[in-house]
C-alpha positions, 0 to 999 in steps of 0.5 A: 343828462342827455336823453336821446329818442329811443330811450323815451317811448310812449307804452303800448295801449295794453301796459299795464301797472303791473308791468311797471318795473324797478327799472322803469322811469314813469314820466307824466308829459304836459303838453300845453306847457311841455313840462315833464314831471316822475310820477311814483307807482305807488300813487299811481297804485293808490286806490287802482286795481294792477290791471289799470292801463297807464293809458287811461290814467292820462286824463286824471292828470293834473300839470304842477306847473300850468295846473291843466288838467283833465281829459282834454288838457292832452296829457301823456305818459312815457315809459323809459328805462333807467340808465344801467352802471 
C-alpha cells in the first residue's frame, strides 16, 4: 500500500487520547532507524488518564527493532486516517 504525504500528519500538540478514533491508524516513528510501528489505543490507555496528550507519550517509547528509547531517542507519533471501501 502506497501512502501518499497528505494522508500522514503529525497530530496537533492538543490531541488527545480521547480523540483517537476508530478510524484513526496511530503509528509510533523511530527516527534513529525509520522503523515505523501501529500502536494500539488500548496499551496507550493503559494506566493513563483519556486527557493524556499523544505528544507527551513520544518520549515512553521504545523502538522493537534498534531498541532505542527514551526522550532523547526523538521518537514520534502520526495520526492517519484509515482507507475507506
Amino acid at each position: 500500500m502506497r501512502v501518499y504525504r497528505a494522508e500522514i500528519e503529525k497530530p496537533p500538540v492538543e490531541f488527545r487520547l480521547k480523540d483517537v478514533c476508530e478510524w484513526h491508524i496511530v503509528e509510533g516513528v523511530c527516527w534513529h532507524c525509520r522503523h515505523t510501528g501501529r500502536l494500539d489505543k488500548r496499551r496507550l490507555m493503559r494506566g493513563r488518564s483519556p486527557e493524556t496528550r499523544l505528544i507527551d507519550l513520544e518520549g515512553h517509547l521504545r523502538c522493537t527493532v534498534c531498541e532505542e528509547r527514551g526522550p532523547g531517542a526523538g521518537h514520534s507519533i502520526i495520526v492517519r486516517t484509515a482507507p475507506r471501501n
